[in-house]
TIMI-296507 format. One record per residue (C-alpha): residue number from 1; x negated, z negated, y. Coordinates in steps of 0.001 Angstrom, whole numbers. Example, Ala and Ser with C-alpha at 12.3 -4.5 7.8 and 13.67 -1.06 7.14 Angstrom:
BEGIN
LOBA    n       xx       zz       yy
LOBA    1   -12300    -7800    -4500
LOBA    2   -13670    -7140    -1060
This chain:
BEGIN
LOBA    n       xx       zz       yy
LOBA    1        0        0        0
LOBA    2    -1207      623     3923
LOBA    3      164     -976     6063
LOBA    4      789     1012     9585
LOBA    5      557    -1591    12220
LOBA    6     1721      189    15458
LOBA    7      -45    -1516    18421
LOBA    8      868    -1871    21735
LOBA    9    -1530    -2672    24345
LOBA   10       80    -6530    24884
LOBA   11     -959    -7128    21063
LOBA   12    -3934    -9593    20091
LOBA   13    -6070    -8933    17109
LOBA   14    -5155   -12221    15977
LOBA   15    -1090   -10293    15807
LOBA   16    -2880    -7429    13912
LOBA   17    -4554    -9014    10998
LOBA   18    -3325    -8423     7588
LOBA   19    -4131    -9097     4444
LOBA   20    -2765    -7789      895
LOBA   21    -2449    -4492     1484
LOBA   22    -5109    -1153      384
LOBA   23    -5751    -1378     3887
LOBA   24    -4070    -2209     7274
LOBA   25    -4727     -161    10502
LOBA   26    -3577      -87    13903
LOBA   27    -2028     2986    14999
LOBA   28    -2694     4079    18775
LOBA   29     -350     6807    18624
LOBA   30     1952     5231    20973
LOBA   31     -823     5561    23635
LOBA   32    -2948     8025    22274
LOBA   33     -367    10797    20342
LOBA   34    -1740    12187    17591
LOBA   35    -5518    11128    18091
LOBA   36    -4184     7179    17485
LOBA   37    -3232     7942    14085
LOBA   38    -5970     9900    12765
LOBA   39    -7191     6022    11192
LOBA   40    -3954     5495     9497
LOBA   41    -3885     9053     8217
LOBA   42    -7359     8662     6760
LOBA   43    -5691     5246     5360
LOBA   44    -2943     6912     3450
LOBA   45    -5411     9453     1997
LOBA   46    -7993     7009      587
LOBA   47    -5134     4852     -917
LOBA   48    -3778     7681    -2942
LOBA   49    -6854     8807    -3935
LOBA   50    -7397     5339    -5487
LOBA   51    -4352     4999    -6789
LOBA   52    -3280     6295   -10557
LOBA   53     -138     8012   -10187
LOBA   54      949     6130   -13349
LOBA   55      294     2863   -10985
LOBA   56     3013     3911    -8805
LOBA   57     7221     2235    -9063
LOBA   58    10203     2396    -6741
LOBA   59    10698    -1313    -6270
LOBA   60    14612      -10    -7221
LOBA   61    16166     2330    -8747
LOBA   62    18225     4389    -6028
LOBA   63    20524     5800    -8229
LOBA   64    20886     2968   -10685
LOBA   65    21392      111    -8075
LOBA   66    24177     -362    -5092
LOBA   67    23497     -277    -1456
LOBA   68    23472    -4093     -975
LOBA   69    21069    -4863    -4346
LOBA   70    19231    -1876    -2445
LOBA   71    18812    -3724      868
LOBA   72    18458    -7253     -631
LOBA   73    14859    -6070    -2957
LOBA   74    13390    -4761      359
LOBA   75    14394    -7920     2013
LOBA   76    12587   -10024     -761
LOBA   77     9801    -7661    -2358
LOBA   78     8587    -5947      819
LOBA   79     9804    -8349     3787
LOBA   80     9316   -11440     1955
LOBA   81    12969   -13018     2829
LOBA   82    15340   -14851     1093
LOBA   83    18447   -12530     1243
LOBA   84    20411   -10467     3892
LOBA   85    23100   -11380     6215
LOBA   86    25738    -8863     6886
LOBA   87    28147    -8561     9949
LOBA   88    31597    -7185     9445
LOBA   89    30979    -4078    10748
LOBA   90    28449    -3632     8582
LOBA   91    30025    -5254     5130
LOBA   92    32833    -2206     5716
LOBA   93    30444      595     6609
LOBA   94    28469     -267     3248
LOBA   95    31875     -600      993
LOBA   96    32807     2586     2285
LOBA   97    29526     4015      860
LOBA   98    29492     1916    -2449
LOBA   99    32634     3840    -3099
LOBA  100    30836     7595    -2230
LOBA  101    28870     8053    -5815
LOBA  102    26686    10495    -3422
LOBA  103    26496     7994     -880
LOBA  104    25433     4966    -2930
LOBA  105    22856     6804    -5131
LOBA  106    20877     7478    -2153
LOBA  107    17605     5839     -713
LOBA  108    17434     2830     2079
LOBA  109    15606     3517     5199
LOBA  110    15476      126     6825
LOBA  111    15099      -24    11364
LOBA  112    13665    -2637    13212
LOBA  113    12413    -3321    16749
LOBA  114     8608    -3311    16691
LOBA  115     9220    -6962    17684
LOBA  116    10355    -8745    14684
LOBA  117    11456    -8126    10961
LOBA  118    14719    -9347    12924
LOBA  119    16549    -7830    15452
LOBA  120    15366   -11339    17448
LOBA  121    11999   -10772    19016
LOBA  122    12104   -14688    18650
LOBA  123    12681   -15092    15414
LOBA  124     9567   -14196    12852
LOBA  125     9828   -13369     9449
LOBA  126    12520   -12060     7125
LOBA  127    15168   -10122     8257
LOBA  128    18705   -11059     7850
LOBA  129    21971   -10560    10136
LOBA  130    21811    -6894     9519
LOBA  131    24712    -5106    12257
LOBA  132    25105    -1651    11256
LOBA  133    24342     1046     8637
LOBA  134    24814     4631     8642
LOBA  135    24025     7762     6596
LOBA  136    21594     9940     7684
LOBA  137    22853    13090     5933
LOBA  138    20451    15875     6250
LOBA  139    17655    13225     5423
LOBA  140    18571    12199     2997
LOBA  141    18434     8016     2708
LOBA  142    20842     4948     4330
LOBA  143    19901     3834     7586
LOBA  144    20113     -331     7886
LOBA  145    19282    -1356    11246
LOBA  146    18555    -5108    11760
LOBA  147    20665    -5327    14977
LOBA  148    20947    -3373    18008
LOBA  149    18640     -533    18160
LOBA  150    17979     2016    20029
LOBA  151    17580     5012    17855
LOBA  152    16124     7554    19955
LOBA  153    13307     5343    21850
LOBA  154    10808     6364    24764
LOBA  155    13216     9389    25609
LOBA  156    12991     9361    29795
LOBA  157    16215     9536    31408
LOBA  158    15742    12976    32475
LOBA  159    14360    14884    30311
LOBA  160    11589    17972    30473
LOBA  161    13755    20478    30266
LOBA  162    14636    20144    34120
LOBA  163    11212    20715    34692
LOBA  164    10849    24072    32771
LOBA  165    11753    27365    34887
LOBA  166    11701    31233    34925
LOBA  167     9531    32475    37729
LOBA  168    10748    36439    38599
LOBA  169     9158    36453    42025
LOBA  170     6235    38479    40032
LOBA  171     6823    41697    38157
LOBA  172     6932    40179    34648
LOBA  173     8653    37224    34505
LOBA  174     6644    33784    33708
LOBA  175     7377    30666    32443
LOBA  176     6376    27925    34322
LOBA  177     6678    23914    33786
LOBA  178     5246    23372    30280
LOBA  179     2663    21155    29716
């Protein structure tokens, strides 16, 4: 296992530390693009070189298991918690799947805030009190998001497009306003 820690510039090293995994790395993609996750990509690479592919097991079985026993063997094999919580909304949204064969045989994505397992920036360690889930269709897997989160994060609030243009003062036109 790596383990992709993404860091932000208000992070220690004490916060990045980790231990138990084929390797831990801190991924400066959020400031640096691509160039800040050349380490973890080197990461990934080494660990399946290392691995035997006969060393490698789904910690479920997608198609075997429901959407909550699903949710609750992340929460205790990979997030090290106790069990989940589930709000209303959230208890209906996953019965309505459970009763989908399609829906219920498929993979669990889980989203979180970079702050916390939790959606609580407050509250460290395992997740529980998860709000919402939702199907991501074309993907492929159930979304489980650990409160309210914003799924489409560092968009600006105008976006480039307004920026881009036609210039057809010249005599070809020419598109200007692309980085």
């Amino acid at each position: 296992m790596v383990v992709a820690i993404n860091r932000f510039h208000t992070d220690t090293d004490a916060e990045v530390e980790t231990g138990g995994a084929f390797d831990a790395v801190a991924a400066d993609h959020f400031a640096k693009g691509g160039a800040g996750a050349v380490e973890l990509g080197r990461a990934v690479m080494a660990a399946c070189a290392a691995t035997s592919p006969r060393e490698f097991r789904h910690i479920y079985d997608a198609k075997a298991q429901g959407v909550k026993d699903k949710i609750e063997t992340i929460v205790r094999e990979v997030y090290g918690g106790a069990g989940a919580k589930y709000s209303p909304a959230a208890e209906a949204r996953i019965a309505r799947y459970e009763a989908d064969p399609a829906l219920r045989s498929l993979p669990i994505c889980m989203s979180k805030t970079q702050y916390s397992l939790s959606d609580d920036p407050k509250a460290l360690g395992a997740p529980s009190g998860f709000t919402d889930a939702y199907v991501s269709a074309g993907a492929g897997f159930i979304v489980v998001s650990l409160g309210t989160i914003s799924f489409i994060p560092g968009l600006p609030v105008k976006p480039a497009y307004y920026k881009i243009d036609v210039d057809l003062s010249s005599g070809s036109p020419r598109v200007v306003g692309l980085s």
